[in-house]
FIDREN-93720 format. One line per 10 residues: number of its first residue (from 1); their letters; for each residue z, y, x of N, C-alpha, C. Coordinates in Angstrom, 3 decimals, always signed. Atoms other than C-alpha are relative to their C-alpha. Layout:
BEGIN
NUM> a> Z/Y/X/Z/Y/X/Z/Y/X  ...
! end
This chain:
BEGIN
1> xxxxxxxxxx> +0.608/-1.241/+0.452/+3.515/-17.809/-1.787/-0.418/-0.057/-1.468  +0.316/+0.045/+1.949/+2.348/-19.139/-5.208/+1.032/+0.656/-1.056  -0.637/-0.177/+1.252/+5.321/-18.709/-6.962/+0.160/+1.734/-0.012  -0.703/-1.587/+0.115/+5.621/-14.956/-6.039/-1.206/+0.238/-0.122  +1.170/-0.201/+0.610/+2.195/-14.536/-6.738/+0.151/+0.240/-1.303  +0.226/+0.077/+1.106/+2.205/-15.377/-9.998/+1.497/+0.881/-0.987  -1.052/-1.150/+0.825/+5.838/-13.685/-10.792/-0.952/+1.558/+0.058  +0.116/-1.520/-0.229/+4.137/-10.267/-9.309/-1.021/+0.029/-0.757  +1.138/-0.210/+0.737/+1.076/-10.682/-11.621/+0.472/-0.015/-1.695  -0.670/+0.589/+1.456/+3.206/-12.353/-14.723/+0.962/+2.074/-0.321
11> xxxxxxxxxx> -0.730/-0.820/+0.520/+5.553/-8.764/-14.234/-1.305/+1.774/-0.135  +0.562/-1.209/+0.173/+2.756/-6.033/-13.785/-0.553/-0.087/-1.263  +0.314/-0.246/+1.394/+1.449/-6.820/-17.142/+1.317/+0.104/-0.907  -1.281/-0.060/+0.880/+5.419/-6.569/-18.726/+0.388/+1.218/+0.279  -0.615/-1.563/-0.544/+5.802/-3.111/-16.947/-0.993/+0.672/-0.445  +1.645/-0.770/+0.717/+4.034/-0.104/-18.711/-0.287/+1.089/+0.960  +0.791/-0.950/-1.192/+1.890/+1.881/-16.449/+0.002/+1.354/-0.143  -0.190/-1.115/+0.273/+3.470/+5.271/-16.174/-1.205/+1.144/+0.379  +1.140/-1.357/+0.086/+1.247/+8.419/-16.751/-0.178/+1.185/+1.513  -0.284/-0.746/-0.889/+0.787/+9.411/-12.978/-0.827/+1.267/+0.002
21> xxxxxxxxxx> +1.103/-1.122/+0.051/-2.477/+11.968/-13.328/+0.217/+0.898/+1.208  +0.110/-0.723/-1.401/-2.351/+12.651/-9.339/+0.138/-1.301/+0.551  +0.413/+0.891/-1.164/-3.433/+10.542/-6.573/+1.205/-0.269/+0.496  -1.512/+0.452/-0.565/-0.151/+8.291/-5.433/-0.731/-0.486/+1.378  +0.491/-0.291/-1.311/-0.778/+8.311/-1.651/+0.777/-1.759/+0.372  -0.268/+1.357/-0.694/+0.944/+4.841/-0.902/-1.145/-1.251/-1.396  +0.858/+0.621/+0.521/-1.505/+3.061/-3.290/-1.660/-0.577/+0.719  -0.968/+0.912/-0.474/-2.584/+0.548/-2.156/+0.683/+0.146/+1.248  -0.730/-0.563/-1.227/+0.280/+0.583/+0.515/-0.353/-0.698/+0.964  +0.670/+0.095/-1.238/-1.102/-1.969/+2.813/+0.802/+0.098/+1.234
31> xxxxxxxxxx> -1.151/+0.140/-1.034/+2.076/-2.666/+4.844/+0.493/-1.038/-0.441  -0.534/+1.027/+0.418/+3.308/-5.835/+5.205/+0.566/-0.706/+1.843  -0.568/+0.569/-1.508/+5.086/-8.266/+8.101/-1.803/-0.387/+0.614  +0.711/+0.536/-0.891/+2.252/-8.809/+10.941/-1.408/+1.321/-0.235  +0.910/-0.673/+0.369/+0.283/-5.835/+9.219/-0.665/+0.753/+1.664  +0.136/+0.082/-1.339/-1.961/-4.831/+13.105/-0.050/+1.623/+0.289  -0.269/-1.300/-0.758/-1.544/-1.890/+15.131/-1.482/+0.571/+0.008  +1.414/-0.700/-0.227/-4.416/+0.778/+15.225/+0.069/+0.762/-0.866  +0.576/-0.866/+1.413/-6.828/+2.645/+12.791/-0.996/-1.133/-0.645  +0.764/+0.488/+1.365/-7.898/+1.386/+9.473/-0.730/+0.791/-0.785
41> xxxxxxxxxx> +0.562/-0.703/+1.226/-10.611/+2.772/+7.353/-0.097/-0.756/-1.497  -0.384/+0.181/+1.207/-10.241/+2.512/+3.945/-0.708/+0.924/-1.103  +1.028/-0.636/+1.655/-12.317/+2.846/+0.497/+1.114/-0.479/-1.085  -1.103/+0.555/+0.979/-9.841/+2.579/-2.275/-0.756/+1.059/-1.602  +0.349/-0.662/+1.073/-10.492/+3.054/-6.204/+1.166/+0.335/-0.550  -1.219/-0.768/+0.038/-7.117/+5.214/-7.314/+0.184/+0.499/-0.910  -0.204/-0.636/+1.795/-5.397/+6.206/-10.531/-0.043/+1.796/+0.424  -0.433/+0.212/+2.076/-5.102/+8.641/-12.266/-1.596/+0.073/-0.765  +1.259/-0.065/+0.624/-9.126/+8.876/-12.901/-0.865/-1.556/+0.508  +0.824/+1.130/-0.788/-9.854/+5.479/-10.746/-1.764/+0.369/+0.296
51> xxxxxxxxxx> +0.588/-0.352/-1.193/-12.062/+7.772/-8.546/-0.194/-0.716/+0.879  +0.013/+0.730/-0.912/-13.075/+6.608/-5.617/+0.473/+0.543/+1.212  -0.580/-0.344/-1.235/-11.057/+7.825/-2.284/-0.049/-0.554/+0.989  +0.136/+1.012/-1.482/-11.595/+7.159/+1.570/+1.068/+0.510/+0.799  -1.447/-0.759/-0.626/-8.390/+7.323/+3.813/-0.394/-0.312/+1.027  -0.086/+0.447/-1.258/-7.653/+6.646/+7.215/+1.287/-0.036/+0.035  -1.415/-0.045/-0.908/-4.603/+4.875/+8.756/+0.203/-0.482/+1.032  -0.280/+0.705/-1.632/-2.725/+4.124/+11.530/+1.502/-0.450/+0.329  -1.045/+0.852/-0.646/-0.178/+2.285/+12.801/+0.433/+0.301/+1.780  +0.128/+0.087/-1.173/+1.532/+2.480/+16.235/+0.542/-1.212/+1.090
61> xxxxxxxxxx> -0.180/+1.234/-0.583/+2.764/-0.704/+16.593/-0.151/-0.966/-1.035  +0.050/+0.668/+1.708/+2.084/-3.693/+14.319/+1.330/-0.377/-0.643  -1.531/-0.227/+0.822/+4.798/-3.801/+11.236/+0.210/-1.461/+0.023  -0.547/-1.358/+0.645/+7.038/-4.029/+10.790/+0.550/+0.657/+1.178  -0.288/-0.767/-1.079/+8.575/-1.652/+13.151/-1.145/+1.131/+0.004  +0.651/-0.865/-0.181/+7.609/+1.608/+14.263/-0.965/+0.996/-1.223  +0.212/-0.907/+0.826/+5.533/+4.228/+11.919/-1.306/-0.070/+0.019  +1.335/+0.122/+1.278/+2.484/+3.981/+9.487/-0.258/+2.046/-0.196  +0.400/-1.278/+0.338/+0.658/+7.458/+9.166/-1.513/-0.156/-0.805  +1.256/+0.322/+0.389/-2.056/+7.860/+6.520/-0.765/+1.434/-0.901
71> xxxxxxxxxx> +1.115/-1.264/+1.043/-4.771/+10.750/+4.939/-1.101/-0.549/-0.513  +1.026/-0.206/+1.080/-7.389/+11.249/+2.553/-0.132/+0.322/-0.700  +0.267/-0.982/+0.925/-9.035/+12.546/+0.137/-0.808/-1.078/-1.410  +0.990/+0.917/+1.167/-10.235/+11.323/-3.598/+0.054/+0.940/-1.059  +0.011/-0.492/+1.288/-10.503/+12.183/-7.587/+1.435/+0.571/-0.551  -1.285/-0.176/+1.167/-7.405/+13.572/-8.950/+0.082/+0.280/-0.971  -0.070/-0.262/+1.876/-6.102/+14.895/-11.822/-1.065/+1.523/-0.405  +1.563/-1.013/+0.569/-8.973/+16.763/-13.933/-1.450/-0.278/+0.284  +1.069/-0.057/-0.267/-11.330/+15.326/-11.867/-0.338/+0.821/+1.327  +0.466/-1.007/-1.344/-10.880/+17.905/-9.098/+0.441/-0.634/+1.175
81> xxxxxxxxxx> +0.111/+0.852/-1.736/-10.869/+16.816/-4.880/+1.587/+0.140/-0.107  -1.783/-0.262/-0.432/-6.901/+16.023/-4.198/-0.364/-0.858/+1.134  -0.035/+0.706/-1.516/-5.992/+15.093/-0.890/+1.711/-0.600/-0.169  -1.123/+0.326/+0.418/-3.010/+12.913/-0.434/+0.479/-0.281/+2.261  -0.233/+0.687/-1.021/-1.092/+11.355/+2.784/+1.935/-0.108/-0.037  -1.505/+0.684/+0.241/+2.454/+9.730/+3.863/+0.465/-0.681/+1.236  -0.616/+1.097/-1.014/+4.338/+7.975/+6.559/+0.827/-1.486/-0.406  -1.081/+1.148/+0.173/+5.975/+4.790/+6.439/+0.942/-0.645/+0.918  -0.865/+1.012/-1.529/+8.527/+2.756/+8.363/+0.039/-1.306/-1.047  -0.212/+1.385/+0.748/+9.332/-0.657/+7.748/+0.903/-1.217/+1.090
91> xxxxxxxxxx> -0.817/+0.736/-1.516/+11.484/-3.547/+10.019/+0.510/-1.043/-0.671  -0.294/+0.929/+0.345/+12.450/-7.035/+9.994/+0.941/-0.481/-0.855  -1.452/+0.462/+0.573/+14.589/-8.761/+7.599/+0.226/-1.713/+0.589  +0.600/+1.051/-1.053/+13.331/-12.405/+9.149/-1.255/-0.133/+0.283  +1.016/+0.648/-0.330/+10.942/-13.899/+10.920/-0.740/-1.472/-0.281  +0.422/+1.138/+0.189/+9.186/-16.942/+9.782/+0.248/-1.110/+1.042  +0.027/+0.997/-0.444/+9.908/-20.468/+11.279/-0.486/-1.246/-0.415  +0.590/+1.295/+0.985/+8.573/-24.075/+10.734/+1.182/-0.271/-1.328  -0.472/+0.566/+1.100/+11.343/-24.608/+8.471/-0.105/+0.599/-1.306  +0.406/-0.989/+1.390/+10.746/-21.400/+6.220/-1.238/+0.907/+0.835
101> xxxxxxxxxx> +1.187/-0.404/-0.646/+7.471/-20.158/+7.402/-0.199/+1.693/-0.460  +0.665/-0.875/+0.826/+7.523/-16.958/+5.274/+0.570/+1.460/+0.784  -0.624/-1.091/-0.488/+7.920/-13.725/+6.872/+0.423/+1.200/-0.818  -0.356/-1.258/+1.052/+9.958/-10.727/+5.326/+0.918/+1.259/+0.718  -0.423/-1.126/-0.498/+10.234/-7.128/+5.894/-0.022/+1.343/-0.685  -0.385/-1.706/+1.019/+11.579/-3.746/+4.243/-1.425/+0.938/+0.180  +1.386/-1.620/-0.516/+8.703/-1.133/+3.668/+0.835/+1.200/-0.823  -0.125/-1.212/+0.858/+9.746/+2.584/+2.826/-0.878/+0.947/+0.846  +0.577/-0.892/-0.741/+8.142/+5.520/+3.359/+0.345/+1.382/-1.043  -0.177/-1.488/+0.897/+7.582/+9.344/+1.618/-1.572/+0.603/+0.264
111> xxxxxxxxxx> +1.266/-0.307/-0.031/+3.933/+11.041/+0.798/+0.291/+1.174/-1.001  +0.204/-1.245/+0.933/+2.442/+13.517/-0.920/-1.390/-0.269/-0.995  +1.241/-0.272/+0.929/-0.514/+13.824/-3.617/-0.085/+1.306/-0.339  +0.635/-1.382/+0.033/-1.985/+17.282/-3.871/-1.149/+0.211/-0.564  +1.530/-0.089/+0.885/-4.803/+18.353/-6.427/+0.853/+1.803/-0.333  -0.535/-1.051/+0.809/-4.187/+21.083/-9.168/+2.133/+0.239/-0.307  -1.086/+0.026/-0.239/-0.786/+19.838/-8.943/+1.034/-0.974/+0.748  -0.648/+0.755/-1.531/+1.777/+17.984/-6.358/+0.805/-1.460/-0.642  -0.788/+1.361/-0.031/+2.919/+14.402/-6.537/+0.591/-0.428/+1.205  -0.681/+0.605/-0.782/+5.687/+13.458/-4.497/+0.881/-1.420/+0.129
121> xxxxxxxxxx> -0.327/+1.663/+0.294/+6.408/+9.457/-4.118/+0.643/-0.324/+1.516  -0.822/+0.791/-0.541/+9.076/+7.505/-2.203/+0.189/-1.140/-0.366  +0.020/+1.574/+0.338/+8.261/+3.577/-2.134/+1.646/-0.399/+0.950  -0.836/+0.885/-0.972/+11.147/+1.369/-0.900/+0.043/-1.452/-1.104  -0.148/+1.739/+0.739/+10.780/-2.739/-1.341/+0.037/-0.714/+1.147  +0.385/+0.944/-1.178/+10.232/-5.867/+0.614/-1.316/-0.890/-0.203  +1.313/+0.573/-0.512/+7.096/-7.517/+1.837/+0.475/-1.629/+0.265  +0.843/+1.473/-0.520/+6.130/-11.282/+1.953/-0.752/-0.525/+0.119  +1.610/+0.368/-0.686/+3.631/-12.751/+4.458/+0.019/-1.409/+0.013  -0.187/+1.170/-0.277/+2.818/-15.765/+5.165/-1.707/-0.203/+1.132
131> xxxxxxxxxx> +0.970/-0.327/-0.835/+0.514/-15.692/+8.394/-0.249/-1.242/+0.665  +0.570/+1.666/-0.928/-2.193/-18.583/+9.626/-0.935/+0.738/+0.726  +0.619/-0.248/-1.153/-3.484/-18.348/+12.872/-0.784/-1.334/+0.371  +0.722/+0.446/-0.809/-6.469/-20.287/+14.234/-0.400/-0.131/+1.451  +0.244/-0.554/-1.469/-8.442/-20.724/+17.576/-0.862/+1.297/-0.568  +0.409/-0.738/-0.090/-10.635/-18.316/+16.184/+0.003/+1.094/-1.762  -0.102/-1.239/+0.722/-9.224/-16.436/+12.958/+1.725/-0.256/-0.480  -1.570/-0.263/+0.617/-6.114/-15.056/+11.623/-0.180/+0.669/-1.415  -0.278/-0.719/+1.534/-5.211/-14.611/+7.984/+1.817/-0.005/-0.681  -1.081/-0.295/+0.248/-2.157/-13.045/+6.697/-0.196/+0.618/-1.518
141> xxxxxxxxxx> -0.563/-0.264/+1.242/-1.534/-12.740/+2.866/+1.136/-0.115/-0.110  -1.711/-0.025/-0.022/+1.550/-11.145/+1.482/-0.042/+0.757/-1.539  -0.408/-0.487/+1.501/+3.099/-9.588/-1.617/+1.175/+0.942/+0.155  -0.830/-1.119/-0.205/+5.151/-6.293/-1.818/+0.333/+0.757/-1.340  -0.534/-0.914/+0.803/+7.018/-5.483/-4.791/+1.077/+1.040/+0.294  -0.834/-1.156/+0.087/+8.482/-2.164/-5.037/+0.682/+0.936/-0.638  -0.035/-1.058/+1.336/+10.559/+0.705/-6.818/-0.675/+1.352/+1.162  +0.424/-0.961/-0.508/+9.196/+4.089/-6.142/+0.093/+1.421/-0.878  -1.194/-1.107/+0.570/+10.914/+7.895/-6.988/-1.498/+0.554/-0.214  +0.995/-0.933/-0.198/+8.245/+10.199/-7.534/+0.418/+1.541/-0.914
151> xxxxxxxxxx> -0.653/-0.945/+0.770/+8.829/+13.648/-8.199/-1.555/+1.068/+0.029  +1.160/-1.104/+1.059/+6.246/+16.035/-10.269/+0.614/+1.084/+0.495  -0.302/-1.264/+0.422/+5.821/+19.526/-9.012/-1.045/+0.788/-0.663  +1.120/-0.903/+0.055/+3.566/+22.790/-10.294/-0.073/+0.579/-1.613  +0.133/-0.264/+1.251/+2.633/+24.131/-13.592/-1.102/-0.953/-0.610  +1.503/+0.631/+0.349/-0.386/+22.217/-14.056/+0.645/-1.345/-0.574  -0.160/+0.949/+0.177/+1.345/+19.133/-14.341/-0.035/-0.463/-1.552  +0.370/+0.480/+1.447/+1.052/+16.982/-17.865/+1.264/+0.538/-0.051  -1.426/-0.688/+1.100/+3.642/+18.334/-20.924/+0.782/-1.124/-0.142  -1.030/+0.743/+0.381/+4.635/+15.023/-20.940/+0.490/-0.788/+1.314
161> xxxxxxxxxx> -0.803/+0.659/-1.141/+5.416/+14.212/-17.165/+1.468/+0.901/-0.069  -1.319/-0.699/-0.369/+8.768/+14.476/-16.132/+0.192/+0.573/+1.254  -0.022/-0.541/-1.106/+9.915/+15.907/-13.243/+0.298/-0.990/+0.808  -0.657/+1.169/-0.906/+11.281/+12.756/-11.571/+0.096/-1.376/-0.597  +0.086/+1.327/+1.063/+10.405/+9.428/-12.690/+0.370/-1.148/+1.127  +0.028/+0.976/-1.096/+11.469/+5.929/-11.046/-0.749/-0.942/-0.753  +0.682/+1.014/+0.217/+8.647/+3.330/-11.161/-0.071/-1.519/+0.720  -0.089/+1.291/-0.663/+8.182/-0.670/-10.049/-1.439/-0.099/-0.276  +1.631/+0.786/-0.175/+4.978/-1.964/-8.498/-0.068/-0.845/+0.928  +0.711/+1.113/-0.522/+3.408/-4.671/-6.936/-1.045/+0.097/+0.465
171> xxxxxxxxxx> +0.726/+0.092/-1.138/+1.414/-4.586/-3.763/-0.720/-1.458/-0.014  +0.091/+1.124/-0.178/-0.720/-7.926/-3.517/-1.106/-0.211/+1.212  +1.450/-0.176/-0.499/-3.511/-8.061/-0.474/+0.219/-1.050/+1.063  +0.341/+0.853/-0.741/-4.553/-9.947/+2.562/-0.823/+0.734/+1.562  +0.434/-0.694/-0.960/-5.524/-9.122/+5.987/-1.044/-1.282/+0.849  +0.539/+0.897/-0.771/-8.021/-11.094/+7.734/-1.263/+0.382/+1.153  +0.928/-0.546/-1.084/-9.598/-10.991/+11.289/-1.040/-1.311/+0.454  +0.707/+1.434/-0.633/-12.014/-13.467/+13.490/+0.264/+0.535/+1.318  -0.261/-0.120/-1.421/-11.736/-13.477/+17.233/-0.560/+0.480/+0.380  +0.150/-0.810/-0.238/-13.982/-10.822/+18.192/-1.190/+0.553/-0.911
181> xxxxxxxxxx> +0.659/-0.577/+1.375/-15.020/-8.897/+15.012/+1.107/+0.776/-0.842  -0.909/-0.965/+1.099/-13.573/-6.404/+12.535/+0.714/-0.947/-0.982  -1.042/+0.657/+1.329/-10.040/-7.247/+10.543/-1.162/+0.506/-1.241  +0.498/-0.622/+0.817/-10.910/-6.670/+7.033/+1.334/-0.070/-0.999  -1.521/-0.205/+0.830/-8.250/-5.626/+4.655/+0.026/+0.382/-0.943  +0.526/+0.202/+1.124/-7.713/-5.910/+1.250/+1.269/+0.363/-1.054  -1.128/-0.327/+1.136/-5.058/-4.613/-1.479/-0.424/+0.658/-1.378  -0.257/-0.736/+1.567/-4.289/-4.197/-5.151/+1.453/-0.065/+0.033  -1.316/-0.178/+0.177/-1.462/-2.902/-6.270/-0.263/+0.040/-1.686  +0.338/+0.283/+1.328/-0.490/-3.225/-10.105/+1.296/+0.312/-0.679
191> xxxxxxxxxx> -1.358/-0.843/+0.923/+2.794/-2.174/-12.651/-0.419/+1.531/+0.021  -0.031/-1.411/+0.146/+3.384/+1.465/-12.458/-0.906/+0.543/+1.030  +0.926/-0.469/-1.392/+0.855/+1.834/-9.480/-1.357/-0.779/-0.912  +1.625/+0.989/+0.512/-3.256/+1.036/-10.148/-1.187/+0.517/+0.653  +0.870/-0.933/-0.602/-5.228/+1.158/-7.536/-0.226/-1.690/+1.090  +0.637/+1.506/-0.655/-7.687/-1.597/-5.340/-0.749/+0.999/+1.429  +0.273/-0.424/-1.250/-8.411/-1.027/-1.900/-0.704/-0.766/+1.459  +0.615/+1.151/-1.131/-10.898/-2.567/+0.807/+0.193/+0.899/+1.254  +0.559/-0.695/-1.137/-11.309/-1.580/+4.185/+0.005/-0.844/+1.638  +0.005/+0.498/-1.082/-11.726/-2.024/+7.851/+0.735/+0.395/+1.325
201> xxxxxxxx> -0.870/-0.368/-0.855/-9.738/-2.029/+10.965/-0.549/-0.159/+1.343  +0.848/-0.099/-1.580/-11.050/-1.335/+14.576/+0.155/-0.618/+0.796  -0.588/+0.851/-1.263/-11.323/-4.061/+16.867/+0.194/+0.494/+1.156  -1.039/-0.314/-1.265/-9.674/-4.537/+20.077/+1.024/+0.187/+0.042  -0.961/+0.001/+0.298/-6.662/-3.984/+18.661/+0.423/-1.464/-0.126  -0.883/+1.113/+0.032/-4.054/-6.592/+19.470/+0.819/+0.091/-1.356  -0.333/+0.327/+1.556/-2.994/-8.231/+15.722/+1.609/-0.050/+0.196  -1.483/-0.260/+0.072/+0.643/-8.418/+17.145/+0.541/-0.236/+1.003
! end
């Protein structure tokens, strides 16, 4: 995991952080291999004013597989309430073994950002976990670089967005539970995305 660590940190400072000025709804995206089935609440601080926004998601089976649904509401552009949300899918490419331990799996999805004017974003990348299990906790850190389409609608929008821009970002977070107590879950994302995200996930939910 180190070395892709440090590439995904070494490239978000070489990539210049395009001018989104609307709440990108997969920020942080928070999908990764072993990511757990349920509802997650979520406090995230979110471009384009790094506002502060609270979402809710859910999962219906843990990823990858099956479909990621997520809402909320934060700061958008101007300053005024935008609400955003998005689905995702995602599915194996392997599974980790003792000999390569690292698990990896496709994430895409499609969302929306909604304020004074509409941001529409389409992530597609791949996810790497690398998941330790205890008798009594599980921690799964992973790394998810991505490209992502996004298309500008409305009048409102900036004179100098375009209508359709393709960006690369970098997902970096960590999921960690104890054996009967709240996961807690944790993402930044960084390149053309900028946005940090804590939150919590509802026990009783089986992690996979």
């Amino acid at each position: 995991m180190k070395p892709l660590l440090y590439a995904a940190i070494a490239l978000s400072f070489l990539l210049p952080g395009a001018l989104r000025a609307q709440i990108a709804w997969e920020a942080p995206l928070l999908v990764a291999p072993n990511s757990p089935a349920g509802v997650s609440l979520v406090l995230a601080e979110m471009e384009p004013n790094e506002g502060l926004a609270g979402m809710v998601a859910w999962r219906g089976q843990s990823a990858p597989g099956g479909v990621g649904l997520r809402a909320g509401l934060g700061e958008g552009a101007g300053g005024d309430l935008a609400g955003f949300g998005g689905v995702d899918f995602s599915g194996w490419i392997r599974d980790g073994d003792p000999q390569f331990p690292l698990d990896i799996a496709w994430v895409a999805g499609v969302g929306i950002g909604a304020g004074n004017w509409v941001l529409i974003s389409a992530p597609l990348g791949a996810s790497f976990a690398y998941e330790v299990r205890g008798d009594d906790i599980w921690f799964n850190p992973y790394i998810t670089p991505y490209l992502v389409v996004d298309a500008a609608l409305g009048d409102s929008r900036p004179s100098n967005r375009d209508d359709v821009d393709l960006g690369i970002a970098v997902d970096i977070g960590a999921d960690l539970a104890f054996s009967a107590g709240w996961a807690i879950r944790f993402g930044v994302s960084l390149g053309d995305r900028q946005a940090l995200g804590v939150g919590l996930h509802i026990p009783g939910v089986t992690l996979r």
